[in-house]
C-alpha positions in Angstrom: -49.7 51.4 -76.0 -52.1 52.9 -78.2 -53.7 56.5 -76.9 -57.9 56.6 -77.4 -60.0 59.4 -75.9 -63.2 58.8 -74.0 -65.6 61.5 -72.8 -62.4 63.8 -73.6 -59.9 61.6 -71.4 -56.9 60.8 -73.3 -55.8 57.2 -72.5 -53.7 54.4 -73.0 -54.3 51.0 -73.2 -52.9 47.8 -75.0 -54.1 45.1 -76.6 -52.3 42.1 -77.7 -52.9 38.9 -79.7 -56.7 37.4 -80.9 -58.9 35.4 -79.6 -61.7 35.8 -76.4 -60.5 38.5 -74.9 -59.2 38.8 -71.1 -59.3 42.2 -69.6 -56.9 42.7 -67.2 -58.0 45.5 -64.6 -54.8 46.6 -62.3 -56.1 49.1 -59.0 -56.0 52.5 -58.7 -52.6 53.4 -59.0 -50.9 50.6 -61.1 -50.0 51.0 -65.1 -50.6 48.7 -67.8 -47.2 47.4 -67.8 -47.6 45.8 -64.3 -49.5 42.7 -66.5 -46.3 42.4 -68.3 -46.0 38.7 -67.5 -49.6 37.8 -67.2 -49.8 39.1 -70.9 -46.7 37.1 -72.3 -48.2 33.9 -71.1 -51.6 34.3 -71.8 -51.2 36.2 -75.4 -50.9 32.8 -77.4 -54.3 31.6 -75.6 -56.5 34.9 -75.8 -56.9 38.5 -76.7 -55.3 40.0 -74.1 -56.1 43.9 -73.2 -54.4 46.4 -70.7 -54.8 50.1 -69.7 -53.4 52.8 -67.7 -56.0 53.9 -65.3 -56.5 57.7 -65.2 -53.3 59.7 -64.3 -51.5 56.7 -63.9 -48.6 56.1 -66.9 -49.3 57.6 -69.9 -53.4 58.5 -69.2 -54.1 61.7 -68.0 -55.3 62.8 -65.1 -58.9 64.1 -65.2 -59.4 67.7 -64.2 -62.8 66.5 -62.5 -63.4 66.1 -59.2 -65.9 63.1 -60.1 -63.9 61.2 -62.4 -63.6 57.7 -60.1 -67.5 56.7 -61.2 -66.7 56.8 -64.8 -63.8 55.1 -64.9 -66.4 51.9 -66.2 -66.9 53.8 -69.1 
């Protein structure tokens, strides 16, 4: 995964192949590598990308009390 900070929140995400992209958006409390699969098959097709929500796998937990509003961003 490659690490990118936004509005000072470190965080992980991946993105693999080219193409239109598919954005693969996993609940609260699952990492990126839970597409595993999904991205293997549709990786040839499209531009697959995955993240680690905030203080899940390797993103950080935010220190805010607020942070679920933002996650968009």
């Amino acid at each position: 995964m490659l690490p990118g900070t936004i509005n000072g929140i470190r965080l992980h995400y991946e993105v693999s192949s080219q193409g239109d992209p598919v954005l693969m958006i996993n609940g609260l409390s699952a990492p990126a590598a839970y597409w595993a699969l999904q991205v293997k098959a549709l990786a040839p097709h499209f531009r697959v990308v995955t993240f680690d929500n905030r203080g899940v796998g390797e993103t950080i937990h935010s220190s805010s009390s607020s942070w679920t509003p933002s996650i968009a961003q």
